[in-house]
C-alpha positions, -999 to 999 in steps of 0.1 A, spaced: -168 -129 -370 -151 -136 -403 -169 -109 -426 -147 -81 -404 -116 -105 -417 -129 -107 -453 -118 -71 -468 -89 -77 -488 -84 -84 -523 -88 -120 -535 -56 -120 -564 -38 -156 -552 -42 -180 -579 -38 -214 -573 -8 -219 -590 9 -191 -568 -11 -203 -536 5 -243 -543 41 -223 -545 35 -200 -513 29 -230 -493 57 -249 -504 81 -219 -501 70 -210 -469 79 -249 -455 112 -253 -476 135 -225 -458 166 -232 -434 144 -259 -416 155 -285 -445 189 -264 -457 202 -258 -424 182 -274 -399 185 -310 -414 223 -309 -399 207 -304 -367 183 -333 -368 211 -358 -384 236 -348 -352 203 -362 -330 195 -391 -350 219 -402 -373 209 -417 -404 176 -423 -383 168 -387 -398 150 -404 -427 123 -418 -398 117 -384 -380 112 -363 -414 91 -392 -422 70 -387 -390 70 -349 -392 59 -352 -428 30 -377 -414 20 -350 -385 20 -319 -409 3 -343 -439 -27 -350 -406 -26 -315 -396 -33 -300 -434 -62 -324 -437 -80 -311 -408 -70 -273 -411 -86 -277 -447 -119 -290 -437 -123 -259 -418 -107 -239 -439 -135 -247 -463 -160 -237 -443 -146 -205 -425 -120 -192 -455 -102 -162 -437 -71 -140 -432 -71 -153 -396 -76 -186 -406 -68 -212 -374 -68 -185 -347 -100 -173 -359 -114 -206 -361 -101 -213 -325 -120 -180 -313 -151 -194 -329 -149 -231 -315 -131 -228 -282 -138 -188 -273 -121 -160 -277 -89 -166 -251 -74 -192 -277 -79 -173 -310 -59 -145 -289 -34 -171 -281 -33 -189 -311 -31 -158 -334 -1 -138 -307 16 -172 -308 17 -177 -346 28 -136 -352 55 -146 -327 74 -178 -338 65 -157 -374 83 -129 -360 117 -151 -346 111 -170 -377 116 -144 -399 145 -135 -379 160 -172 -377 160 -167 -416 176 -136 -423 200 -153 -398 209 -180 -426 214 -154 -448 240 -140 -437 256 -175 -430 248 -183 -465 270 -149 -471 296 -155 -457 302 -189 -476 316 -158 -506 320 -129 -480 334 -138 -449 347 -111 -436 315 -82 -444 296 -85 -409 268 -107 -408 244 -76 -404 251 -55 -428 233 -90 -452 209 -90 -424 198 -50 -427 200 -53 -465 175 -83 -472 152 -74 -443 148 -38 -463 142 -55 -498 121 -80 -481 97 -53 -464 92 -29 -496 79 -63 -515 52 -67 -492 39 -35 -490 28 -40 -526 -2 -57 -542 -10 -96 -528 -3 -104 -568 34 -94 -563 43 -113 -528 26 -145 -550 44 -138 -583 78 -129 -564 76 -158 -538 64 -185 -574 98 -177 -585 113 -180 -555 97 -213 -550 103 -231 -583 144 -220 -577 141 -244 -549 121 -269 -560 137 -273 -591 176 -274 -571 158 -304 -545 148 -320 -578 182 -317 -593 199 -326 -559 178 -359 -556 183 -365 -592 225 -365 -593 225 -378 -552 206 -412 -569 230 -416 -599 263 -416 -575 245 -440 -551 237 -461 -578 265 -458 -595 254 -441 -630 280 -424 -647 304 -430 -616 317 -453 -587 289 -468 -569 285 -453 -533 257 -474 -520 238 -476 -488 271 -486 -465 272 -450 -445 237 -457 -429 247 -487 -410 291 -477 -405 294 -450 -377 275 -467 -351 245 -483 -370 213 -469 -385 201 -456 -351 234 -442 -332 214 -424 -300 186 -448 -299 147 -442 -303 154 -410 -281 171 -395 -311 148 -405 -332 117 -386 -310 146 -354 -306 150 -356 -343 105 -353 -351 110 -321 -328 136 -310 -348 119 -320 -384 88 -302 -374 104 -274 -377 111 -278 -415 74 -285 -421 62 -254 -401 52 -229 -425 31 -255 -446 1 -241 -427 0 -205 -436 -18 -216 -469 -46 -214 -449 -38 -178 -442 -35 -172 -477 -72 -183 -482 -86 -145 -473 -70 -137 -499 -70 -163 -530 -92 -173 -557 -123 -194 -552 -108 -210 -518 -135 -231 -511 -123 -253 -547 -85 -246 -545 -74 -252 -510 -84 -289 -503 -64 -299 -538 -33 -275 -529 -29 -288 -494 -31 -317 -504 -3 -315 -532 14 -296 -508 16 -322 -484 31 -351 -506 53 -324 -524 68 -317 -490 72 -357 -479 87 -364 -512 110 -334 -510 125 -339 -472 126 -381 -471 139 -380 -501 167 -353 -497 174 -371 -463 180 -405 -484 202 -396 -506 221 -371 -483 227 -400 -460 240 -421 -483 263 -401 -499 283 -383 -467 284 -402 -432 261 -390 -407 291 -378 -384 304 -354 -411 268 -340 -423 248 -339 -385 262 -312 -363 244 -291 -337 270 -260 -346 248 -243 -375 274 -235 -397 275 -247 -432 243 -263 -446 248 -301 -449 235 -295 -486 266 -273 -490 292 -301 -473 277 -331 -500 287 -316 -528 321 -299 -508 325 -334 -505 320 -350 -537 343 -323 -552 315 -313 -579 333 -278 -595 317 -250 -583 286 -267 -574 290 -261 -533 286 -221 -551 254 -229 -572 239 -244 -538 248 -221 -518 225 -195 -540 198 -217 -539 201 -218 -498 198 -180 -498 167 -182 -523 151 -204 -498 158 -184 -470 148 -151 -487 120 -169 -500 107 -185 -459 110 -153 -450 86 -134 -475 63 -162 -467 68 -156 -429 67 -114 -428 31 -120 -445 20 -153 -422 28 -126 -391 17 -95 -415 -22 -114 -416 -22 -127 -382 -18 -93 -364 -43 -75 -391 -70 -105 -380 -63 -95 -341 -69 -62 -348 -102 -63 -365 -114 -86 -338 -106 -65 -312 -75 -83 -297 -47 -54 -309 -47 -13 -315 -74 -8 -344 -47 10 -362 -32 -27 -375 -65 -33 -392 -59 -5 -416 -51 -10 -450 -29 12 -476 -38 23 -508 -25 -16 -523 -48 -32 -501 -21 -41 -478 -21 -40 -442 9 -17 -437 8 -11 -402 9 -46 -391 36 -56 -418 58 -23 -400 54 -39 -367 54 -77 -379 90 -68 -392 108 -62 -359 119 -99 -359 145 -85 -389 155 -61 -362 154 -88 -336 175 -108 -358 204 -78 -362 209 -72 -325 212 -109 -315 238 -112 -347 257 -87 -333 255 -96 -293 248 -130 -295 272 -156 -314 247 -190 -315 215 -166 -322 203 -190 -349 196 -220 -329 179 -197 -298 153 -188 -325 156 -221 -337 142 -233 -306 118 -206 -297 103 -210 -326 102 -251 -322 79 -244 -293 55 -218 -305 50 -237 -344 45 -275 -316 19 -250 -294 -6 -239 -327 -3 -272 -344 -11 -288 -313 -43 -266 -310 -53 -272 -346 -58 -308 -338 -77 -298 -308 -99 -269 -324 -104 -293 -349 -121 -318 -328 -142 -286 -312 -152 -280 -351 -160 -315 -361 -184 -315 -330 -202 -286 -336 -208 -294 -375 -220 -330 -373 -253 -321 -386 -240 -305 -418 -229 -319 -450 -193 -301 -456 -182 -295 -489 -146 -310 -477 -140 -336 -450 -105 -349 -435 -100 -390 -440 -101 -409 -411 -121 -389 -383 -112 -392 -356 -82 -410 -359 -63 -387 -380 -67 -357 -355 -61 -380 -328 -32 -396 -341 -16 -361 -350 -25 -350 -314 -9 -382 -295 23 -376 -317 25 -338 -313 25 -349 -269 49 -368 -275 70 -345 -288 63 -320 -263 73 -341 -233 105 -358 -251 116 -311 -253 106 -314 -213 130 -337 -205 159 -328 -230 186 -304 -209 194 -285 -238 161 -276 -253 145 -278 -219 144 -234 -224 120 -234 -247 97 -248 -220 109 -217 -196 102 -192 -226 70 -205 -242 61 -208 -207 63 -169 -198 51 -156 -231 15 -174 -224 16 -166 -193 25 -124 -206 1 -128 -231 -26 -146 -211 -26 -120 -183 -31 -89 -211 -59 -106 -224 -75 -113 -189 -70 -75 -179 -76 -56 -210 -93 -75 -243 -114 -95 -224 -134 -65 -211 -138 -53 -246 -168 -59 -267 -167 -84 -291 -181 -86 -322 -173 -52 -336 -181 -39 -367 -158 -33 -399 -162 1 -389 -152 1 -353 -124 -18 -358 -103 0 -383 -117 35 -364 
């Protein structure tokens, strides 16, 4: 099952694979998201990135146990057709090319927000068509390229969070300038303004940032000596991300109230609005380039997240054998062509459809809840059918950390249910497993699995 997976080239190092993970998880979830999750919670934003950052930090522990042990391009979905049959690796590997797919298109959406901050009056998809076509030619090259163009990409970002948490701690403290303090998280109607409900809507909402972290996994069926590197990068990965988002939340709340920061009308970025705010000379300019680096940069990630999850269906059978193929680079071409359309998907509903950012937004919510949720749950599947054998990697706290993670990600699920406005996601998530689930029962079912390299790419 994962030889017919293991057939590209192995060129990720490890300091590429730590940078792919993080620039895959620090996109317009944190940049423009965070504005989304503030309106919901208030300053009660720093608890739910908190929480997401515990349910993503659970999920990476599990996911690299059996990473590990089954290091492949198809990675989760793969291990879900080994441990709970081949109906969930279908659904977990469509459902991650999907919410890949909108993803990609909910981030070439930013950009040409982040655009018309200089530009506002070139169309929005003019940005949109131009990216998406730089975007696609990088990832038709080598592996070595996407990981030296998406380092770069990364370190921009991690080194303007740095900087942002840096400066956001001198004015609250006072060094340099007037003192701002802690006062905003407890004026406007308190620390938690819509309750404990906002603080659950506001998890739903953080996830999102975090979703992305996972595709390092992906990444394994195609990196250096997996089986060393990916326990140590997940796990930096995870406390890079926590540190990064609670910390960015802190000092963002404390500097601008909640009220003027938090809106559900995507936009400005609410990293863009601080430093409007403080007046800081052209610095609203400098962070608005590093918001279009982070988008630019979650989308490369996400084009080859979906690129690898539809060449892993097709060389098990579950898509036309044609997406199995690779080009002279190595690269499965076909499958990045059709894992593109979400840049496609993105320029119709820019034209057509005014709030199309938070419709893919929350499509995407749902489908990145959906394949967490099942890597808790294959995980437990795993754990039961490797009990006899000493792994060379083990998650802390079986079973409570995949239990925990679980109970949370429910929790989640049910507070969406019973939200009006995000209530949709329910009705489209709904319908795509049921589409999906009905051509699997008809058509891929019948075929015969276990098919050879040969048979697959025929």
């Amino acid at each position: 099952m994962f030889d017919r997976e293991n057939v590209l080239e192995r060129k990720l190092t490890a300091r590429q694979l730590t940078m792919v993970a993080i620039g895959s998880a620090i996109g317009t979830g944190l940049f423009m998201g965070s504005g989304l999750v503030i309106s919901y919670a208030g300053p009660g934003a720093i608890i739910s990135y908190a929480v997401a950052a515990l349910i993503a930090f659970m999920m990476l522990m599990c996911l690299a146990e059996m990473t590990v042990q089954h290091p492949t391009a198809g990675s989760f979905g793969t291990h879900a057709e080994k441990y709970l049959g081949g109906w969930a690796g279908y659904l977990m590997r469509w459902s991650y090319w999907m919410i890949n797919v909108l993803a990609i298109g909910s981030e070439v959406t930013a950009v040409a927000l982040y655009m018309n901050y200089w530009l506002p009056n070139v169309p929005g998809w003019v940005w949109i068509l131009l990216f998406s076509l730089v975007i696609i030619y990088f990832n038709t090259r080598s592996v070595h390229y996407f990981g030296t163009l998406e380092y770069w990409f990364s370190m921009i970002k991690v080194t303007a969070i740095l900087g942002f948490i840096l400066l956001g701690t001198a004015i609250i403290f006072g060094i340099g300038t007037k003192p701002v303090g802690f006062s905003h998280y407890f004026n406007h109607g308190g620390f938690l303004p819509h309750g404990w409900i906002g603080i659950w809507l506001g998890i739903g909402m953080a996830s999102f940032s975090y979703f992305g972290s996972e595709l390092i996994a992906v990444t394994a069926g195609e990196s250096q000596e997996p089986t060393r590197i990916i326990p140590k990068t997940m796990r930096l990965t995870a406390f890079r991300l926590i540190l990064f988002y609670v910390l960015s939340m802190v000092v963002m709340l404390a500097i601008i109230p909640w009220d003027q920061s938090g809106t559900k009308e995507v936009v400005q970025s609410p990293f863009v609005k601080v430093f409007s705010y403080l007046g800081i000379p052209a610095a609203d300019h400098i962070m608005n380039f590093v918001l279009l680096i982070a988008a630019l940069s979650a989308m490369n990630a996400q084009v080859y997240g979906a690129t690898r999850m539809l060449f892993s269906l097709s060389r098990g059978g579950y898509a036309p054998a044609v997406l199995g193929k690779l080009n002279d680079q190595q690269i499965p071409v076909y499958a990045l062509l059709l894992s593109s359309v979400g840049l496609f998907i993105a320029i119709v509903l820019n034209l057509f459809v005014p709030d199309a950012y938070n419709i893919l937004f929350g499509i995407v919510i749902f489908g990145g809840l959906f394949v967490w949720s099942m890597i808790f749950v294959t995980y437990f599947a795993f754990k039961k059918q490797n009990r006899q054998q000493q792994l060379a990697y083990q998650a802390p706290f079986y079973p409570l950390t995949p239990a925990l993670g679980l109970i949370l990600m429910v929790g989640v699920w049910v507070t969406l249910l019973f939200t009006p406005e995000w209530r949709f996601i329910w009705y489209v998530g709904v319908s795509w497993f049921v589409l999906i689930s009905a051509l699997y029962y008809f058509i891929y079912r019948k075929k015969q699995k276990g098919w050879t390299e040969e048979e697959s790419v025929a």
